[in-house]
VMD Tcl script that draws the C-alpha trace (Angstrom):
set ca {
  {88.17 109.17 85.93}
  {88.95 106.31 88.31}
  {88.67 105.88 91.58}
  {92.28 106.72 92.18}
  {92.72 110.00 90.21}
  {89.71 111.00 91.83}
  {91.09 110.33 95.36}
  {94.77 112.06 94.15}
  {92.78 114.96 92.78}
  {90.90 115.64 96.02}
  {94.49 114.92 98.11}
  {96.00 117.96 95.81}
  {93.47 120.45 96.65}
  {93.56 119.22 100.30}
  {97.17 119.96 100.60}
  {97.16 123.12 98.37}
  {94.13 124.56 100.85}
  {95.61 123.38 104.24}
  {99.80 124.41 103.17}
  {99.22 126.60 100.46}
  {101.44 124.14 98.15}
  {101.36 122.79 94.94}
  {102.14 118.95 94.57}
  {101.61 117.00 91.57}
  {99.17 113.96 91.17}
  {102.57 111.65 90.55}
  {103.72 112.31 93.65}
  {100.77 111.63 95.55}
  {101.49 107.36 96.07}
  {98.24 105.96 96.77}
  {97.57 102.15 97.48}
  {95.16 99.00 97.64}
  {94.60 98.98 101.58}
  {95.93 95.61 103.23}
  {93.13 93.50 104.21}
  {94.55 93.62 107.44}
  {93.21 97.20 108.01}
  {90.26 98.84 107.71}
  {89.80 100.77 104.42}
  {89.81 100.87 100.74}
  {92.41 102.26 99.63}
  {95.77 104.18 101.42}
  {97.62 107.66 100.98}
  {101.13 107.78 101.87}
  {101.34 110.83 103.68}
  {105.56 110.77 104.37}
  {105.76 113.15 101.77}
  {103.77 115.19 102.87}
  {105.36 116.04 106.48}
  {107.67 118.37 104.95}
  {105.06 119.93 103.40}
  {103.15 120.52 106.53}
  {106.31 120.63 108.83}
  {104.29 118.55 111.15}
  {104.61 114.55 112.09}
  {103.39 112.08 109.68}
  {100.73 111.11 112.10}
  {99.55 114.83 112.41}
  {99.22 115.04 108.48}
  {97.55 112.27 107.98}
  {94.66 113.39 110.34}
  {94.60 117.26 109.04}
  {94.31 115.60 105.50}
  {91.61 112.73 106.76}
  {89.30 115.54 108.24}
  {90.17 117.89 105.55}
  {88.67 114.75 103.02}
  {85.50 114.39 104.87}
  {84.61 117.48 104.52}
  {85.11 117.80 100.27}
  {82.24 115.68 100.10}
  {79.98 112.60 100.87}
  {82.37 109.50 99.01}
  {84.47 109.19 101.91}
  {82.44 107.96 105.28}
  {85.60 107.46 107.65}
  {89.61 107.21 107.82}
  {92.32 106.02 109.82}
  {95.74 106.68 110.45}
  {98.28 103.94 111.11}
  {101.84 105.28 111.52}
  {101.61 108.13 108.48}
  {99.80 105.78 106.18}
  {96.12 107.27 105.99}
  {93.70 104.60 105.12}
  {90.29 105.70 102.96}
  {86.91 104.08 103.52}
  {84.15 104.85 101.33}
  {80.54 106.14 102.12}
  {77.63 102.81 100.86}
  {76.25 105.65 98.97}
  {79.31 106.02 96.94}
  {79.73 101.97 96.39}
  {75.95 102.18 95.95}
  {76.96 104.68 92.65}
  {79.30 102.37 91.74}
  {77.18 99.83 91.37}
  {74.66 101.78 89.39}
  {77.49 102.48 86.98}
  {78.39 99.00 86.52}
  {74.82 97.81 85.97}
  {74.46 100.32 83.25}
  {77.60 99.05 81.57}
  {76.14 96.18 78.59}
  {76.17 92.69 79.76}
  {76.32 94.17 83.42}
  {75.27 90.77 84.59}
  {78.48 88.81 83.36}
  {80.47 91.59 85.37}
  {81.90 91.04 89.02}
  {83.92 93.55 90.92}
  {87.17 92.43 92.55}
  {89.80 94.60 94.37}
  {88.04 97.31 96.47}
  {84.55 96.45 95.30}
  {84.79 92.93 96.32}
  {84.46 93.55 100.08}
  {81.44 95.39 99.81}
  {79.85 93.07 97.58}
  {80.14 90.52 100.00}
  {78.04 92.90 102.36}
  {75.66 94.87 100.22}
  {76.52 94.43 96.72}
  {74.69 90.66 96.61}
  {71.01 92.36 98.37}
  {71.03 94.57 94.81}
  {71.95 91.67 92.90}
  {69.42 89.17 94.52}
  {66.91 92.08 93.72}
  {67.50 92.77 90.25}
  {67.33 88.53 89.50}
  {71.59 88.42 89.16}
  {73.41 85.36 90.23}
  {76.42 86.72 91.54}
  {79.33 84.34 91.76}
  {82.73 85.51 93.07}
  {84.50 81.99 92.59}
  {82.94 82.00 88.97}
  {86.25 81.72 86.44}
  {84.84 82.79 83.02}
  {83.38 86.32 84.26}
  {84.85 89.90 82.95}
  {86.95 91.26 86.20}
  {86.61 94.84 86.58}
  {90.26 95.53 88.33}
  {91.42 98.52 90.65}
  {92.07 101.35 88.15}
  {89.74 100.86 86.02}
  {87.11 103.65 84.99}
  {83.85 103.22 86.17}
  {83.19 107.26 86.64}
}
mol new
graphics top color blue
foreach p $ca { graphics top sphere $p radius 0.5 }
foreach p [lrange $ca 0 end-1] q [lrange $ca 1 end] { graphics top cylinder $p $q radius 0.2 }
display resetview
């Protein structure tokens, strides 16, 4: 399952606990955050509102806080004008990793998308300390692409 379905999975049983309604994962829009915010990836929440008869703004927190709680991928949010914007917990990226190393030829693999920001942070410690060169800029490398499953 990728990162994605996961995320639309947990927003439907969010929304069915909080307003008792059932919404299907195609109408749950969810996007690559803009680098200009903080986050990984976005939920629309407009949808939503009518769902929740409340603001955008409104659902987007009671969703955020409802998505902390379902369990320890998701380390923070925030909410810029009904758009609710997803960071993940190290330990999850830290999983991620650990999937991706497993995968054959893990060495000739670099993350881009999502993964690539923490990477830059963490990602090249693990990679320094398991002897990998890692190489963003490299061209002839296997991208691993938002979407794609790593779970």
């Amino acid at each position: 399952m990728t990162l994605e379905d996961q995320l639309k999975s947990n927003v439907q049983e969010v929304i069915k606990t909080l307003y008792s309604a059932d919404i299907e994962k195609s109408n749950i829009k969810i996007d690559k955050t803009p680098p200009e915010f903080e986050g990984e990836m976005t939920v629309v929440i407009f949808p939503f509102s009518k769902i929740s008869k409340k603001s955008p703004d409104i659902t987007a927190n009671e969703i955020g806080t409802a998505l902390l709680k379902h369990g320890d991928s998701i380390s923070k949010f925030n909410v810029i004008k009904g758009f609710l914007n997803i960071s993940f917990s190290d330990n999850h990226w830290l999983n991620v990793l650990k999937d991706v190393s497993s995968l054959k030829n893990y060495h000739t693999h670099v993350l881009t998308g999502i993964i690539q920001n923490f990477l830059s942070h963490i990602g090249v410690i693990i990679f320094k300390a398991k002897g990998i060169s890692y190489r963003p800029a490299a061209t002839n490398i296997q991208r691993i692409e938002l979407g794609t499953n790593l779970f």
